[in-house]
N, C-alpha and C positions, 0 to 999 in steps of 0.2 A: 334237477335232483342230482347231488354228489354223492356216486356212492362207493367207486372203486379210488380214490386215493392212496391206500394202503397198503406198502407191499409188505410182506410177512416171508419172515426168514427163520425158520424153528427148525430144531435137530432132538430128538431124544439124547438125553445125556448116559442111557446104559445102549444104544443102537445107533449111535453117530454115522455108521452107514446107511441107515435106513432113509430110502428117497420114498414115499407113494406115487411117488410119478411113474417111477422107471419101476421100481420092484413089485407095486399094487401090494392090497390087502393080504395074498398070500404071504409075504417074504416078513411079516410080524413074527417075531416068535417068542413063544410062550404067552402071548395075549396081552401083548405089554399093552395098558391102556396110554401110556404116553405117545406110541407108535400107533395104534387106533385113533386118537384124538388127530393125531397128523393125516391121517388117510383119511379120515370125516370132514374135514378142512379141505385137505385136495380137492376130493370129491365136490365138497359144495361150491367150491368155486369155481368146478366145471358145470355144475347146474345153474347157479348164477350165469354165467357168460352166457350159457345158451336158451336161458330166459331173454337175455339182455338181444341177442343178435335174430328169436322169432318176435319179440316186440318190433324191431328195428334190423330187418335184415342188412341196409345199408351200411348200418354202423359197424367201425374200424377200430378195434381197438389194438392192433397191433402198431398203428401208425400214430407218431407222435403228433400233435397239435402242432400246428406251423407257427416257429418264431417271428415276429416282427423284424425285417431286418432295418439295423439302424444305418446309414448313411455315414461313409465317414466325416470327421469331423474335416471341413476346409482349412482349419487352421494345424492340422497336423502333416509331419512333412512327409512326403514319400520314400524311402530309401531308394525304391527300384525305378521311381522316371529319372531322369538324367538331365 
């Protein structure tokens, strides 16, 4: 199952300082629903991950999937052996 591919980058466009990470639910003002919507979305995506991590304590998602490393190619020249 794929479910987190998505990263998501929104701003209120009358609150462009507005973070719900760092500020939370309080620092809304005047009940902007655009800034609510952003703080519903935080939120759910701290309830996601910590669905995802009592499922699967083991799981990392902080750490990237390990690239395949490729071999250089033999026919390419070295600069630095001599």
């Amino acid at each position: 199952m794929k479910i987190r591919t998505r990263r998501f980058e929104g701003r209120c466009a009358k609150h462009k300082t507005y973070n719900p990470a760092v500020d939370g639910r309080e620092a809304i003002r005047g009940s902007c629903p655009r800034c609510a919507l952003l703080a519903e979305i935080w939120e759910t995506s701290l309830r996601l991950n910590s669905l995802i991590r009592k499922f699967n304590p083991n799981h990392d998602d902080l750490q990237r999937p390990p690239q395949p490393e490729n071999p250089p190619d033999p026919r390419q020249m070295n600069l630095l052996d001599g």
